[in-house]
Backbone as a printed PyTorch tensor [residue, N CA C, xyz], in Angstrom:
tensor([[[-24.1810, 121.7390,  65.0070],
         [-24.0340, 122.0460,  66.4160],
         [-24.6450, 123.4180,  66.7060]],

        [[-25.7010, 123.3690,  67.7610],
         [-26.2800, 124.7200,  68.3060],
         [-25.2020, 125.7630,  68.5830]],

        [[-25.2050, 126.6960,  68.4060],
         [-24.3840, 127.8450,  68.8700],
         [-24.8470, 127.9960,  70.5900]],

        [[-23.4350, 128.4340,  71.0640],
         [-23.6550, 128.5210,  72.3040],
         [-24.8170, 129.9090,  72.6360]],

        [[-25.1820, 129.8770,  74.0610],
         [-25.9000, 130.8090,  74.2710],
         [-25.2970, 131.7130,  75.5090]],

        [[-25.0410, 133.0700,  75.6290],
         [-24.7290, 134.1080,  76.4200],
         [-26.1220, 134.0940,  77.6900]],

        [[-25.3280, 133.7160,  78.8270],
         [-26.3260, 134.0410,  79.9980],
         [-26.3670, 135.3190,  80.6700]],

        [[-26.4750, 136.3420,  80.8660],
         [-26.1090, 137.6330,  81.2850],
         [-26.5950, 137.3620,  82.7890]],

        [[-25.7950, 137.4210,  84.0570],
         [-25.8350, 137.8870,  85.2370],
         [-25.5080, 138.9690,  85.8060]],

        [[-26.0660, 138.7320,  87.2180],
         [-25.5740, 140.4900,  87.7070],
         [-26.3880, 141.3990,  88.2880]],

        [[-25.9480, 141.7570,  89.4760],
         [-27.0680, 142.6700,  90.0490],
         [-28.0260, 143.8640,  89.3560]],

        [[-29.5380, 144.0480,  90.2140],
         [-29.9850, 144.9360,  89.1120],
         [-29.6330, 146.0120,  89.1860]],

        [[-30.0330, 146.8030,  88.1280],
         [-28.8710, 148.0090,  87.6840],
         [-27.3950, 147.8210,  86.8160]],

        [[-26.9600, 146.0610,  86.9370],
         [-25.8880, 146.0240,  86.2980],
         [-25.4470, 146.5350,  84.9430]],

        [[-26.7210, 146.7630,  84.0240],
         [-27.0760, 146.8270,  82.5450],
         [-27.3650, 145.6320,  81.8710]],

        [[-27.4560, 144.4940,  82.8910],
         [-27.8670, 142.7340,  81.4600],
         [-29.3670, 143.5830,  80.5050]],

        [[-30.6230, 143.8050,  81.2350],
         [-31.2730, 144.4620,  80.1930],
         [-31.0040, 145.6370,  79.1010]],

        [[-30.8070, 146.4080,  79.7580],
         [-29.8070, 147.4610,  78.3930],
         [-28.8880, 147.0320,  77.8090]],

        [[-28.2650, 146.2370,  77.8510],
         [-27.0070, 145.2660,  76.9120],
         [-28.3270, 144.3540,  75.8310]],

        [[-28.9100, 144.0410,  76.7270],
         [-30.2580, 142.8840,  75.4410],
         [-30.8040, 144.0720,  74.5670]],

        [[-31.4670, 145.0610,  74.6630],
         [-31.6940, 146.2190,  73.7550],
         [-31.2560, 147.0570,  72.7040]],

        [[-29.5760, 147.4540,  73.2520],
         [-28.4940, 147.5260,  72.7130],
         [-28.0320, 146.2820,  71.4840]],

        [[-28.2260, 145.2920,  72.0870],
         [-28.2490, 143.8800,  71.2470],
         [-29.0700, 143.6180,  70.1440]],

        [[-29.9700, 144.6970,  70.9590],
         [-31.2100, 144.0640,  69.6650],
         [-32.3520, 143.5780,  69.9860]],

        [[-32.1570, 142.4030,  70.9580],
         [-32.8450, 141.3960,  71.5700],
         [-33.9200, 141.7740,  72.4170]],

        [[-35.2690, 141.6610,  72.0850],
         [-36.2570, 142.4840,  72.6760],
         [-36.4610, 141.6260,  74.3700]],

        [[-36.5320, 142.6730,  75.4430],
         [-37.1250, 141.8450,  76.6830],
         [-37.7280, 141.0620,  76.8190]],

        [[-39.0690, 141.0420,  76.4170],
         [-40.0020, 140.1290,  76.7040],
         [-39.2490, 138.5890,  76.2300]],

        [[-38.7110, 138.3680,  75.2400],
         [-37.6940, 137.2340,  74.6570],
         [-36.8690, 136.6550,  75.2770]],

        [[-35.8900, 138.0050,  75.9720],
         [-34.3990, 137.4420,  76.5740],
         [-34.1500, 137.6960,  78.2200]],

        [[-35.1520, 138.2930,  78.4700],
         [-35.2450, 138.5470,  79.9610],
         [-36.1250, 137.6390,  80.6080]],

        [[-35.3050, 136.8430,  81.7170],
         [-35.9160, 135.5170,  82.1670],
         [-37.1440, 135.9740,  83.1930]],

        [[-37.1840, 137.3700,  83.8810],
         [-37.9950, 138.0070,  84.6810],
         [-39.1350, 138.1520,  83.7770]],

        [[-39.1560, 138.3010,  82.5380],
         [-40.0620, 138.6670,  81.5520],
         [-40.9170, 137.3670,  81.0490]],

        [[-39.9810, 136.5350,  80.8650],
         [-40.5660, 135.1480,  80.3900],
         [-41.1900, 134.3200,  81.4090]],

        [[-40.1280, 134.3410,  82.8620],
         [-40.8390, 133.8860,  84.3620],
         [-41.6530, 134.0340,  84.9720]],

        [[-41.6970, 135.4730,  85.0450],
         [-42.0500, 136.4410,  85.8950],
         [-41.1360, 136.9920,  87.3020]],

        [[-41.3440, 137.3890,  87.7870],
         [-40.8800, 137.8230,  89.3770],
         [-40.9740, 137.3950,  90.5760]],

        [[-42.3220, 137.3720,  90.4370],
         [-43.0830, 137.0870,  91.7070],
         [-42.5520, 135.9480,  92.6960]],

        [[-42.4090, 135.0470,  91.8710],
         [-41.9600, 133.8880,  92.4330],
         [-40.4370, 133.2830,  91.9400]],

        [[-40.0020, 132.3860,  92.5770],
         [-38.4990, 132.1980,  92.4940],
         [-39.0770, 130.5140,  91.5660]],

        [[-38.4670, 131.1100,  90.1950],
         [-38.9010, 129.9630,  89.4870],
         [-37.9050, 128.4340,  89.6080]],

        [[-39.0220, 127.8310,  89.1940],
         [-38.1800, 126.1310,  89.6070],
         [-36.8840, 125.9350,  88.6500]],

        [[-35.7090, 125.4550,  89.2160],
         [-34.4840, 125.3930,  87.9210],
         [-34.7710, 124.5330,  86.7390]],

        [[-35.5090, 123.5850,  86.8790],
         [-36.2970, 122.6720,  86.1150],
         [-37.0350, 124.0070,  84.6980]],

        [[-37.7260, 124.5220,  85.2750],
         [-38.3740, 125.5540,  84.3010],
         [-36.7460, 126.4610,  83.9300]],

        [[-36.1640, 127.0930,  84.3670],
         [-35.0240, 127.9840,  83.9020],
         [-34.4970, 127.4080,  82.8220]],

        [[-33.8470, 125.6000,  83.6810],
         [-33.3200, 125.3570,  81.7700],
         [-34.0230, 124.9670,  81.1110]],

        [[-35.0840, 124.5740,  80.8010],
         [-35.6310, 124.3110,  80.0280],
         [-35.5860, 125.7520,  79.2750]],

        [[-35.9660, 126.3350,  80.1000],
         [-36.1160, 128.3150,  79.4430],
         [-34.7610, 128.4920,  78.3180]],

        [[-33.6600, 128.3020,  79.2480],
         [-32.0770, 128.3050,  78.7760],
         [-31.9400, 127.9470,  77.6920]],

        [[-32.4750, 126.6340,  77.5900],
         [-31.8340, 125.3700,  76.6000],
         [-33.0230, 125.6940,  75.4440]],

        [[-33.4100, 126.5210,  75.2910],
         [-35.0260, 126.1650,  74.3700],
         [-34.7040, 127.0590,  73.2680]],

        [[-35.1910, 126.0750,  71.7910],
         [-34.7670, 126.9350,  70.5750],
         [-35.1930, 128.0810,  70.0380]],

        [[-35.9460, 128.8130,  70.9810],
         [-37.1980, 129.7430,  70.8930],
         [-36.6070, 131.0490,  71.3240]],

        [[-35.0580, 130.5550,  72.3340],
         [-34.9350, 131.7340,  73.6060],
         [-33.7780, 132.5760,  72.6920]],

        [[-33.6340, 133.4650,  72.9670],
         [-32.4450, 134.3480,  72.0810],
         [-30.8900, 133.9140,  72.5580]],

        [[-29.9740, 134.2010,  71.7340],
         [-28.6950, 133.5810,  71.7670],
         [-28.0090, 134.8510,  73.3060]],

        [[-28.4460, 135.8520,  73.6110],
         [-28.4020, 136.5400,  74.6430],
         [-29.5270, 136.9010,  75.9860]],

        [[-29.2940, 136.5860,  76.8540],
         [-30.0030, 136.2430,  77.4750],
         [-30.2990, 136.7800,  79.0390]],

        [[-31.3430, 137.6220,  79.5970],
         [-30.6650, 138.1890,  81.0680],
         [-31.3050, 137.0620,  81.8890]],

        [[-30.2270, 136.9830,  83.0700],
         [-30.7650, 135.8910,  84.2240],
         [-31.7440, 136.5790,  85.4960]],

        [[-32.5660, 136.2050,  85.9680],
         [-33.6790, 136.8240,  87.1060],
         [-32.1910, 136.6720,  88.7500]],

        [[-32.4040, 137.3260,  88.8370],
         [-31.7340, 137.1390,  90.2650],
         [-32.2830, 136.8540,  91.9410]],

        [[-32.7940, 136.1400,  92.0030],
         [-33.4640, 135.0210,  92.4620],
         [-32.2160, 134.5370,  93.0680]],

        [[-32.2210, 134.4450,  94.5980],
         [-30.8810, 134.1930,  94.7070],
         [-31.1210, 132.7110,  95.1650]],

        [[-32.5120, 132.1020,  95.4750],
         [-32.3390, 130.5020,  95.8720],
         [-32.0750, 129.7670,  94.3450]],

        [[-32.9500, 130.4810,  93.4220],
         [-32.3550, 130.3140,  91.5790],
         [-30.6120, 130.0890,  91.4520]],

        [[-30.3600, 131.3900,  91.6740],
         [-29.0930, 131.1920,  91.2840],
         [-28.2650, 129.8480,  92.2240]],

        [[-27.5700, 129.6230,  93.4050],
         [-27.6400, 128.9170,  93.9590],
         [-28.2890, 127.3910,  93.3990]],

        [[-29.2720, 127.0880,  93.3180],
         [-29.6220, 125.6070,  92.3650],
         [-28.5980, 125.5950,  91.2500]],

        [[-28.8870, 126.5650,  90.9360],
         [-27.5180, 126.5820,  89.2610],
         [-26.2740, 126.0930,  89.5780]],

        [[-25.9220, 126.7270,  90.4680],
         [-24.6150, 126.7840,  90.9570],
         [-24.4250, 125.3670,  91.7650]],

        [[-24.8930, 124.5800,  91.8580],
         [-25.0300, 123.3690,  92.4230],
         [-25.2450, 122.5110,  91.2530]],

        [[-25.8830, 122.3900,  90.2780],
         [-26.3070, 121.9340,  89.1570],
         [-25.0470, 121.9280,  87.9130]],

        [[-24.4930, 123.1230,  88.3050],
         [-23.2230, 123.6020,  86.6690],
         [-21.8730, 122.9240,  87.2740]],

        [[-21.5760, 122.9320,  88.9910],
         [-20.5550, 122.5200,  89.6980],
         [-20.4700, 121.0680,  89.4730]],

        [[-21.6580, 120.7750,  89.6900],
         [-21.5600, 119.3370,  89.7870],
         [-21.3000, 118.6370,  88.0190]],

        [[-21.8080, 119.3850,  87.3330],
         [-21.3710, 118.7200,  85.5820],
         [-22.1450, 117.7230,  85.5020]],

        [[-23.3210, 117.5220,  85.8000],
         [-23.9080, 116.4130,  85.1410],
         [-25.1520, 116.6610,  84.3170]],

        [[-25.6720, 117.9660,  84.5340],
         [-26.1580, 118.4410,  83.4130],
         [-26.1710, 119.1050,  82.2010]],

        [[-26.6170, 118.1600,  81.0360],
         [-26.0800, 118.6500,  79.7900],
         [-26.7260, 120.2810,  79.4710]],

        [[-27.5180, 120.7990,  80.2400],
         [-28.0820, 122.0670,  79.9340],
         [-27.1230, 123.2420,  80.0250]],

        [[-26.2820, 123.0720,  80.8890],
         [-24.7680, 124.4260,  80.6130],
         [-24.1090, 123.3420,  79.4900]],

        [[-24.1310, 122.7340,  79.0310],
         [-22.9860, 122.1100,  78.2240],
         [-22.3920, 123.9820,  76.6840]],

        [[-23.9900, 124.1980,  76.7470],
         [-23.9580, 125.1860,  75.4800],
         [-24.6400, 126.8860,  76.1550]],

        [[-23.8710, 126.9780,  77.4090],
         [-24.4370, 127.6130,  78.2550],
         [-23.0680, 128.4530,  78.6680]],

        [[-22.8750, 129.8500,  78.4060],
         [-21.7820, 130.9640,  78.9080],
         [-22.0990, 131.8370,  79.7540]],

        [[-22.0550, 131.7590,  81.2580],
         [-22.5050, 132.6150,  82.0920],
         [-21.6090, 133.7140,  82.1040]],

        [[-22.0940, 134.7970,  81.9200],
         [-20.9860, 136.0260,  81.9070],
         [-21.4890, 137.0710,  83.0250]],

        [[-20.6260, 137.5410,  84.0570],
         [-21.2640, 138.1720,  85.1200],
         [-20.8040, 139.6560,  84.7540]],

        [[-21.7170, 140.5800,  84.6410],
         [-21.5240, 142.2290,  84.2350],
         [-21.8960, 142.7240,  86.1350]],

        [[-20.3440, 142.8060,  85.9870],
         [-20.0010, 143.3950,  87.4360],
         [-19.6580, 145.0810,  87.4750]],

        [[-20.5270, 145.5500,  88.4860],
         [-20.1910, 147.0550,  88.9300],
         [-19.9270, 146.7770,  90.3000]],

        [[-19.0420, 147.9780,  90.4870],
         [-18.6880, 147.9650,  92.0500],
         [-19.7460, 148.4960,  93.1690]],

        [[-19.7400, 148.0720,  94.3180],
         [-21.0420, 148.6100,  95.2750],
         [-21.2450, 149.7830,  94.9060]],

        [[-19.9490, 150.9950,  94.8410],
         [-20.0730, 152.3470,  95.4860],
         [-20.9130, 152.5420,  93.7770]],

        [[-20.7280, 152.3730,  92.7620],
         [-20.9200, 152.7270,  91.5000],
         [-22.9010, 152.2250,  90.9230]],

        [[-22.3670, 150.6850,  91.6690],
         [-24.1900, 150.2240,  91.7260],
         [-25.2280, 151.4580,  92.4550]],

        [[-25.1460, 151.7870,  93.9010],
         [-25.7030, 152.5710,  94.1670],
         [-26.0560, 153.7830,  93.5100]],

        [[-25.2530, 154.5130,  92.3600],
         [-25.4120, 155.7030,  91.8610],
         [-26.1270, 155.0460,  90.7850]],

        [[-26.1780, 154.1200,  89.8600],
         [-27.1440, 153.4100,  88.9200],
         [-28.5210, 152.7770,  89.1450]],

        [[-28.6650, 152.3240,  90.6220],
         [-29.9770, 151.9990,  90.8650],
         [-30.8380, 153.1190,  90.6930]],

        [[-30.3850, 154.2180,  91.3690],
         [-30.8450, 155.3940,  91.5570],
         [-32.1060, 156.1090,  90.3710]],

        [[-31.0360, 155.6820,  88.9600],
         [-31.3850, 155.9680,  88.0060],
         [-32.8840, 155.2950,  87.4260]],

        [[-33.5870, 155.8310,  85.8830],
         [-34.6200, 154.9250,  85.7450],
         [-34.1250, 153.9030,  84.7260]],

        [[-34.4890, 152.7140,  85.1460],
         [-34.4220, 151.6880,  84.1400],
         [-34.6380, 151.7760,  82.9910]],

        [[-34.6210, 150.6690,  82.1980],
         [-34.2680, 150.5350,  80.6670],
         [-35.7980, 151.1070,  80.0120]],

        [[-37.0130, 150.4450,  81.0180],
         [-38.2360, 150.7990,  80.7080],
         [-38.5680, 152.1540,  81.0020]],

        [[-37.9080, 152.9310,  82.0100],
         [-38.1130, 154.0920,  82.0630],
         [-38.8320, 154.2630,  84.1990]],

        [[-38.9490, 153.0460,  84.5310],
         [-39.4780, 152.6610,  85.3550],
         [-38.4950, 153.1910,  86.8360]],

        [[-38.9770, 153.5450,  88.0630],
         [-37.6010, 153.7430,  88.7660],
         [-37.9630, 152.8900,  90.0970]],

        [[-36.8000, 152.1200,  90.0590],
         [-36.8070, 150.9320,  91.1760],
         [-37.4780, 151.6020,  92.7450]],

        [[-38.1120, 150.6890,  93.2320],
         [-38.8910, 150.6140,  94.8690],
         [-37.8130, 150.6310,  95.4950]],

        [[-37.6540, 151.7150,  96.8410],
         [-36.3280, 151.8510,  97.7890],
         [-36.2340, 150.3500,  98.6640]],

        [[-37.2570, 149.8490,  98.2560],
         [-36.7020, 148.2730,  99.2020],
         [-36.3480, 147.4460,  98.3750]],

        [[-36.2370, 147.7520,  96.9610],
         [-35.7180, 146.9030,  96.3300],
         [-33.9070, 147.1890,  95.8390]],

        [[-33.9110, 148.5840,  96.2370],
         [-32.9660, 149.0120,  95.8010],
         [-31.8070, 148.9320,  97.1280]],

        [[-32.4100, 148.8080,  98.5970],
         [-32.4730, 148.6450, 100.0460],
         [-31.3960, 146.8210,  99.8260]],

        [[-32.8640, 145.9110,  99.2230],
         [-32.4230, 144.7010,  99.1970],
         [-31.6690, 144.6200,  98.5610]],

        [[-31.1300, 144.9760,  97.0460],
         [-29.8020, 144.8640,  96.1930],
         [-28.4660, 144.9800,  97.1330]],

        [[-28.4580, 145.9470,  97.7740],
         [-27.0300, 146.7930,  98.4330],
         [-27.0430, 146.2050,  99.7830]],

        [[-28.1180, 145.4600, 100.2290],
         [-27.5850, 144.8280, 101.5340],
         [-27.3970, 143.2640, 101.2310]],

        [[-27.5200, 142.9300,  99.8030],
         [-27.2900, 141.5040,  99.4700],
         [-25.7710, 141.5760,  98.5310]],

        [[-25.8010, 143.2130,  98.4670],
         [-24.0580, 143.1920,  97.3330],
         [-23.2770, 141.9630,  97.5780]],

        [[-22.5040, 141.8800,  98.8870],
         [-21.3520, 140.8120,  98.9780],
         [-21.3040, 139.7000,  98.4530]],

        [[-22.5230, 138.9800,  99.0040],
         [-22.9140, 137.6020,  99.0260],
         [-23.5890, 137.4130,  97.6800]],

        [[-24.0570, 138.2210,  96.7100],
         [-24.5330, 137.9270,  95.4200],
         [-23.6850, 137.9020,  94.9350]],

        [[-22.4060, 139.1620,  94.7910],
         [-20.8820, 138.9400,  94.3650],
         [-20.2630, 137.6880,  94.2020]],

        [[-20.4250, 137.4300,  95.4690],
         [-19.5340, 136.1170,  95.8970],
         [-20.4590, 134.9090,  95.1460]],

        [[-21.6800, 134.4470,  94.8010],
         [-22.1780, 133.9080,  94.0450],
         [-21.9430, 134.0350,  92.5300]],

        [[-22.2000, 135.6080,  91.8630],
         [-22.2290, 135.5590,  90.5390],
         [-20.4670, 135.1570,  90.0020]],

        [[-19.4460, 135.4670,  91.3670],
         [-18.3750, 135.1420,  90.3040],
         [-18.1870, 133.7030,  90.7540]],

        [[-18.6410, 132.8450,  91.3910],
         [-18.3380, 131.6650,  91.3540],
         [-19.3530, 130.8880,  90.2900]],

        [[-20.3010, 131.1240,  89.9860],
         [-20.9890, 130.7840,  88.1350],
         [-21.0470, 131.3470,  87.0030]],

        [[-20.0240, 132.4560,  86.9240],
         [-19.2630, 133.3140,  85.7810],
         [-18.5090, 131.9940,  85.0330]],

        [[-18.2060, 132.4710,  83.7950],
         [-17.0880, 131.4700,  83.1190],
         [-16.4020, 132.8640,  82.5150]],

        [[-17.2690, 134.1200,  82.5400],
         [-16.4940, 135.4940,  82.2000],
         [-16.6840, 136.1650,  83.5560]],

        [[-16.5110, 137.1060,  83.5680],
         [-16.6090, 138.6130,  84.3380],
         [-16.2230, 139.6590,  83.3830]],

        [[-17.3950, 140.6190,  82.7710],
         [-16.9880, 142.1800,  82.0530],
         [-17.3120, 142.9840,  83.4710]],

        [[-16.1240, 144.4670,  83.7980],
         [-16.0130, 144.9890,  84.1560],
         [-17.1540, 145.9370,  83.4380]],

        [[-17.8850, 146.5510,  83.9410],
         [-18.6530, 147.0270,  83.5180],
         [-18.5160, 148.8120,  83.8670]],

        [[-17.5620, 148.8460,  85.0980],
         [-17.6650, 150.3110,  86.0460],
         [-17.0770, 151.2100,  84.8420]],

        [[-18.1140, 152.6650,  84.8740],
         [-17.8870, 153.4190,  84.0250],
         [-17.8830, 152.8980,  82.3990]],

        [[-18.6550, 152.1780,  82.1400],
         [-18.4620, 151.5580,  80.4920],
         [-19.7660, 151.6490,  80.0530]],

        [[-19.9380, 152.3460,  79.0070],
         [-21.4390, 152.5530,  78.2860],
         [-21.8280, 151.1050,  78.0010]],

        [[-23.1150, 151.1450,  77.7920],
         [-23.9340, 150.2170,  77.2550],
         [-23.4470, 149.7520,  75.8780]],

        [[-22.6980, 150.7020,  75.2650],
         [-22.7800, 150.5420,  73.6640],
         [-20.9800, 149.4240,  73.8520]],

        [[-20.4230, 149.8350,  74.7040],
         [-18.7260, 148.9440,  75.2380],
         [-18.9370, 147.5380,  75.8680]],

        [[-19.7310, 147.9820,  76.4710],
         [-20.4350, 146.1780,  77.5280],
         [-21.0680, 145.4150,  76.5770]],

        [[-21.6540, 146.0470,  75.6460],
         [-22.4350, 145.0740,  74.1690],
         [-21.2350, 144.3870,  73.3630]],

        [[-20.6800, 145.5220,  73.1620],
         [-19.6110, 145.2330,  72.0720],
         [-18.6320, 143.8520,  72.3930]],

        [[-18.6030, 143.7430,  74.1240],
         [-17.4880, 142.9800,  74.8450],
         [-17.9890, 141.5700,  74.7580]],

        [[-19.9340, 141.5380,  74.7980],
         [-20.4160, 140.0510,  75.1620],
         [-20.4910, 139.6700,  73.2480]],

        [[-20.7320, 140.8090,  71.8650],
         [-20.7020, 140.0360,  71.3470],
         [-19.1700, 139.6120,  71.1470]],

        [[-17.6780, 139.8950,  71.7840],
         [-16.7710, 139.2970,  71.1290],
         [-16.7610, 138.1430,  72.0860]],

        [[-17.8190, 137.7900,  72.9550],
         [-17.2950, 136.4400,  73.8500],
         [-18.4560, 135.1850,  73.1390]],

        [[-19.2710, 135.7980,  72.4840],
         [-20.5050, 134.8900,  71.9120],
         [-19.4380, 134.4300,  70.5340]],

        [[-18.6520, 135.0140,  70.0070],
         [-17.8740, 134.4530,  69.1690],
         [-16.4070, 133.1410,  69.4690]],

        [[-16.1400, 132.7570,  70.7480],
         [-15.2330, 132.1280,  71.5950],
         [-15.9740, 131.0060,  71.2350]],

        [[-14.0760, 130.0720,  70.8390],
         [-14.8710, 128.9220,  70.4590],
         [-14.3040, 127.8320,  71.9820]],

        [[-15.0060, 127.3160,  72.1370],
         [-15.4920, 126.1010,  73.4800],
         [-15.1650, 124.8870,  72.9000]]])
């Protein structure tokens, strides 16, 4: 039996990429923005396949794509696809006031987010909220918790037996 696989959600800035690094798990591998790309809001058809594929790392960050997420969430509700069967969505939640002081910052690459992207995060907070915890099967609190505590937390949930 395949070992399950860790989906990392969560707004950007949450840390899902610095948790994959921390992990071990190089970007280009486990970051679905990396493997997808951006640009476009990839088909869910391509995601699981992405998901489900023996190639992809056992940790994994999700693109936030919010017509993406949404298909999922229609797709995992309904249970008729075997592609979450081996699939742990875990949502690494920060609070608005706390996201804002982390966008701010430079990313994992060193890179520092576009103010309309950082604009679009914080005027989509609620309603992505309200999405990522309804396709969570976890929620890590993430506010105030190093990278090296939020790692430590997803590998004791990659060990949970299903």
């Amino acid at each position: 039996m395949r070992s399950r696989r860790v989906a990392l959600i969560g707004h950007s800035g949450a840390g899902k990429s610095a948790s994959l690094g921390h992990l071990g798990i190089e970007e280009d591998a486990g970051d679905m923005d990396g493997v997808l790309g951006t640009r476009h809001c990839p088909p869910l058809e391509n995601v699981l396949k992405w998901l489900s594929g023996d190639e992809t790392p056992a940790v994994v960050a999700v693109s936030n794509h919010q017509e993406m997420l949404k298909a999922m969430e229609r797709e995992k509700l309904a249970g008729a696809n075997p592609s979450f069967a081996n699939l742990t969505m875990v949502y690494l939640h920060v609070p608005k006031d706390e996201l804002k002081e982390r966008l701010g910052q430079p990313m994992t690459g060193g890179h520092i987010r576009e103010e309309d992207t950082v604009n679009y995060t914080l005027q989509h907070y609620d309603c992505l909220h309200e999405l990522y915890d309804r396709l969570a099967d976890h929620t890590v609190e993430c506010s105030r918790k190093s990278v090296e505590a939020v790692a430590g937390e997803l590998g004791k949930l990659r060990k949970l037996k299903y």
